[in-house]
C-alpha positions as a printed NumPy array, in Angstrom:
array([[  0.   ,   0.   ,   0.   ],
       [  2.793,   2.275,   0.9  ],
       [  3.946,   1.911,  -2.891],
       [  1.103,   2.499,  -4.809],
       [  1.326,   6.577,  -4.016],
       [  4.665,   6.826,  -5.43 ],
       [  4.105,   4.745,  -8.207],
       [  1.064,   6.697,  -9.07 ],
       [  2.797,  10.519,  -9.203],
       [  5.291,   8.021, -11.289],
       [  2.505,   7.228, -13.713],
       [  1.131,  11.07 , -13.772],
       [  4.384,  12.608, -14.201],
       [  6.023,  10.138, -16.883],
       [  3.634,  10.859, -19.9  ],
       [  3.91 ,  14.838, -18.617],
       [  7.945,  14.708, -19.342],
       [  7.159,  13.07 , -22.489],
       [  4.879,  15.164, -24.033],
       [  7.045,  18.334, -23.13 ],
       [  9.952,  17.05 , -24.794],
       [  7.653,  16.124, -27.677],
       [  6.788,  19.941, -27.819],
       [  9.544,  21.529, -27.194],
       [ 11.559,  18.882, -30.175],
       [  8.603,  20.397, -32.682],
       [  9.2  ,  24.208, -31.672],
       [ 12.44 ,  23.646, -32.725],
       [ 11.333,  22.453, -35.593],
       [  9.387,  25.556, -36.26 ],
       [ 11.773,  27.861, -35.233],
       [ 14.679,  26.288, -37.858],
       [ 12.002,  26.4  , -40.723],
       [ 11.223,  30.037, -39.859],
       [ 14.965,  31.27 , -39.501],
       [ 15.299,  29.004, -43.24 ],
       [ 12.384,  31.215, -44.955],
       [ 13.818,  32.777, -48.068],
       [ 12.468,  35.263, -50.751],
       [ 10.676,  32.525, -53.112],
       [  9.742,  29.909, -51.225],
       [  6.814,  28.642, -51.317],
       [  5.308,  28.072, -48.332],
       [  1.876,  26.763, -46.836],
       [  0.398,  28.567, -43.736],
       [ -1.42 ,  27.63 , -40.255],
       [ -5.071,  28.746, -42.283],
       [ -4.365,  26.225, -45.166],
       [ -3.124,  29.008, -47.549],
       [ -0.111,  28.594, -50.015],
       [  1.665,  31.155, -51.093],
       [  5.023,  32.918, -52.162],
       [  7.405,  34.737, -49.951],
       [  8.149,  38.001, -51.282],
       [  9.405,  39.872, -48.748],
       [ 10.873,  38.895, -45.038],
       [ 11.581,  40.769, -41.533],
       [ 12.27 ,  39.948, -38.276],
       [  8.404,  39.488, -37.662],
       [  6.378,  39.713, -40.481],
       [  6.46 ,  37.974, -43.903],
       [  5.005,  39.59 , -47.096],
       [  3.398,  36.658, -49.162],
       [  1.729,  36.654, -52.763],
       [ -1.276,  34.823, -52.957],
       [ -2.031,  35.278, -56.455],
       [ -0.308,  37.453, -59.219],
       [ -0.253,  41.06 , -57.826],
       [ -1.699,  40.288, -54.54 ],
       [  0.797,  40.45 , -51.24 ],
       [ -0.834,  40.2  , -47.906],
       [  1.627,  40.846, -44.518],
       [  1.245,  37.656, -42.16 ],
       [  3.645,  36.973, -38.94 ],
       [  6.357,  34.323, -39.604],
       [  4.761,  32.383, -36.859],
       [  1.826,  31.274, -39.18 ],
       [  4.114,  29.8  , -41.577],
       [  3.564,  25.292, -41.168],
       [  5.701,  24.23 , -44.13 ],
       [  7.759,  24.638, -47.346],
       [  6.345,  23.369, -49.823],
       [  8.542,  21.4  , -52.971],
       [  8.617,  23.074, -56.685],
       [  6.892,  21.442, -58.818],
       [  7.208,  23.21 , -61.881],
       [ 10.241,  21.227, -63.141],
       [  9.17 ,  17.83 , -62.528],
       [  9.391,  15.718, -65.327],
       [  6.96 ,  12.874, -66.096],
       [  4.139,  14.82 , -64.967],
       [  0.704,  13.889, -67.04 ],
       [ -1.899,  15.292, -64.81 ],
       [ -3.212,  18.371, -66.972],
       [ -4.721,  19.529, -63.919],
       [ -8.447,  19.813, -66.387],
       [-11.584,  17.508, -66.186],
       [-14.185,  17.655, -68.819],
       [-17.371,  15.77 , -69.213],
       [-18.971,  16.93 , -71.759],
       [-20.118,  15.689, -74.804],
       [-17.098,  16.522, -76.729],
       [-15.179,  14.219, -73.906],
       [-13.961,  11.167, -75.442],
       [-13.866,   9.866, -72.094],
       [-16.612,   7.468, -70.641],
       [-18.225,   8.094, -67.336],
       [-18.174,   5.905, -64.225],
       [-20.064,   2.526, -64.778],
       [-23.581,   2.923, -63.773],
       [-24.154,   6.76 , -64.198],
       [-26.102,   8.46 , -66.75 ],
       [-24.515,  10.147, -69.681],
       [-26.558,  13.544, -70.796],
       [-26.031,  14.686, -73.885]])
């Protein structure tokens, strides 16, 4: 009985320890991709949106979210780099879909074609 006290702050404090180093290992993280940002990355943000880095200071970052448009965000919201991929080769996704009736494609099985 007398060990069951001990062994229980054991079993409270254990998982605690883990999950701070956890943290702290994907601050760091965080921190090294902020300090990496360069003009022209591309980079995705905490809201979902990707974008280009234009411009950089100690606490802001000036991104371009579509030709002509730059919006000032804090480097903080900044999740990931994303790759290029305009210079992939092998690439045969044309990024279109097209249904219609000049489509020589077929549709699913079992759905109607309207013409």
């Amino acid at each position: 009985m007398e060990l069951l006290f001990p062994l229980l702050i054991l079993a409270l404090l254990v998982p605690t320890f883990l999950g701070i180093r956890r943290q702290k290992k994907e601050m760091q993280k965080v921190t090294e991709l902020q300090d990496s940002l360069r003009i022209g990355d591309r980079v995705a943000t905490t809201a979902g949106l990707h974008a280009t880095v234009v411009a950089l200071s100690d606490t802001t970052v000036d991104l371009e979210i579509a030709p002509g448009v730059v919006t000032t965000w804090a480097r903080m919201v900044v999740r990931e780099k994303l790759e290029d991929t305009t210079g992939t080769t092998g690439n045969t996704d044309t990024g279109t879909v097209s249904f219609g009736k000049d489509d020589d494609t077929d549709p699913p099985a079992g759905r109607p074609t309207e013409y």
